[in-house]
C-alpha positions as CSV (number, residue, x, y, z in Angstrom):
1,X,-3.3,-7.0,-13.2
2,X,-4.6,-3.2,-12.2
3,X,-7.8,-2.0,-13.0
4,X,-7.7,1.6,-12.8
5,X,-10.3,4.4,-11.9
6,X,-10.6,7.4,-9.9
7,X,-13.2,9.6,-7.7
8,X,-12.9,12.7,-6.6
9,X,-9.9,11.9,-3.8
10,X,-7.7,9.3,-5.0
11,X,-6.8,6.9,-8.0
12,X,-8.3,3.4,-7.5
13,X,-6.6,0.7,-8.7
14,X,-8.4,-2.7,-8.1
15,X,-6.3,-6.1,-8.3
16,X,-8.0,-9.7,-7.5
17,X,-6.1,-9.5,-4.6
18,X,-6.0,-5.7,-2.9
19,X,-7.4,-2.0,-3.7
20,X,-4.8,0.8,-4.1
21,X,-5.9,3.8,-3.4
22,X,-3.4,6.9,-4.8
23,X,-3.5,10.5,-4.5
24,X,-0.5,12.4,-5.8
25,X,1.4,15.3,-4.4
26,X,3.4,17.1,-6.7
27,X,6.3,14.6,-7.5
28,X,5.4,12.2,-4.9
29,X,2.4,9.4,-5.2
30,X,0.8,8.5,-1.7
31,X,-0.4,4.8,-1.6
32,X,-2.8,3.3,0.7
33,X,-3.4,-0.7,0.9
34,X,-6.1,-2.3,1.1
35,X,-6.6,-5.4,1.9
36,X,-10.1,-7.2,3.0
37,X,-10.4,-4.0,4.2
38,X,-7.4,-3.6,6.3
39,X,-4.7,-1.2,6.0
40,X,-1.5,-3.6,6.1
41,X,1.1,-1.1,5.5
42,X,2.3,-2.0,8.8
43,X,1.8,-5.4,8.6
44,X,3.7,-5.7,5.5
45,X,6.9,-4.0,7.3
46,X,6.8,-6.5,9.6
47,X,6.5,-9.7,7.2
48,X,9.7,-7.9,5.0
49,X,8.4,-6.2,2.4
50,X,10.9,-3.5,2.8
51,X,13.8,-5.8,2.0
52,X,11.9,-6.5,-1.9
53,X,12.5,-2.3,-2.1
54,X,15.8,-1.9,-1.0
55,X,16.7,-4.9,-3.1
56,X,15.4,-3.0,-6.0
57,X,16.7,0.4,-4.8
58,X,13.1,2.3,-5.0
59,X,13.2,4.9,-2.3
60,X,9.7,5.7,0.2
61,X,8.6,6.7,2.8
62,X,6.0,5.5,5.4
63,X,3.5,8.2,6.1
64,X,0.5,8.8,8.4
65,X,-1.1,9.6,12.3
66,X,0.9,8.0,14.9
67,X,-0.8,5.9,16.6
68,X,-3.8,5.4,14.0
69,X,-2.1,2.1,12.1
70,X,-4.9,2.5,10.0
71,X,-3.8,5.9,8.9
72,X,-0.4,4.8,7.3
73,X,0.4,4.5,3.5
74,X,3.5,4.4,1.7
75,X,5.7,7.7,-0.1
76,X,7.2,7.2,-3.3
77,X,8.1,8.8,-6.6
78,X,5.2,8.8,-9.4
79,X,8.3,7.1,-12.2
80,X,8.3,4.3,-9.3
81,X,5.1,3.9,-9.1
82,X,4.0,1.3,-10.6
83,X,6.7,-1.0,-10.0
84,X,6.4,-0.6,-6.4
85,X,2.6,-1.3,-7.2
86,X,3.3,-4.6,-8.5
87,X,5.6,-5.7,-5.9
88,X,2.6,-5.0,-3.4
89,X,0.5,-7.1,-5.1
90,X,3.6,-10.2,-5.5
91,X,4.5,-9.5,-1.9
92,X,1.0,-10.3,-0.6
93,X,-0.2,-13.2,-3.5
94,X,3.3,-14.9,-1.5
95,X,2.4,-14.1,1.9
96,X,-0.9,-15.1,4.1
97,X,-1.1,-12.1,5.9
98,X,-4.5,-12.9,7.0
99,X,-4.0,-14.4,10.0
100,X,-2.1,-10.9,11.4
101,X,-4.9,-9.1,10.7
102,X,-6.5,-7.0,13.9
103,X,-9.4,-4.5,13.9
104,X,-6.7,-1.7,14.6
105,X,-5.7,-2.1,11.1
106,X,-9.4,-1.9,10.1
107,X,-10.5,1.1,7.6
108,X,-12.8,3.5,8.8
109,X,-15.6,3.8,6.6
């Protein structure tokens, strides 16, 4: 499902469907997703993908600028990892999220 490299900054991991990119801090992974080129953190909360967490009792966070939706990624524990990885990538294959999508989410390149 992942295909996994890395750069200097973060761990890539590349599905047919989204790019993850990880970086870790000390216990704690940070994931950003991308998809199309939109960060849909956000976007996500708002189409439920925090009640597939909680029903699987994987704690995180949301972190990033307020303000900058484009900013956010998600907080959790490097043994969660990649579970919560693969529920990103079965939460959007079920969703169409494309039609929520808004420059404001856009990446900054």
């Amino acid at each position: 499902m992942w295909k996994i490299s890395k750069n200097e900054k973060f761990e890539i991991w590349t599905s047919n469907i989204c790019v993850l990119n990880i970086c870790y801090d000390k216990e704690d992974s940070c994931v950003y997703v991308n998809y199309k080129g939109y960060n849909i953190v956000m976007l996500m909360g708002m189409w439920g993908f925090e009640d597939e967490i909680q029903d699987r009792n994987i704690e995180y966070d949301i972190g990033g600028e307020k303000g900058r939706f484009n900013s956010f990624y998600y907080k959790v524990k490097k043994n969660n990892l990649k579970l919560f990885c693969d529920l990103i990538y079965f939460f959007i294959s079920e969703h169409s999220l494309d039609s929520m999508l808004n420059d404001k989410f856009k990446f900054e390149i």
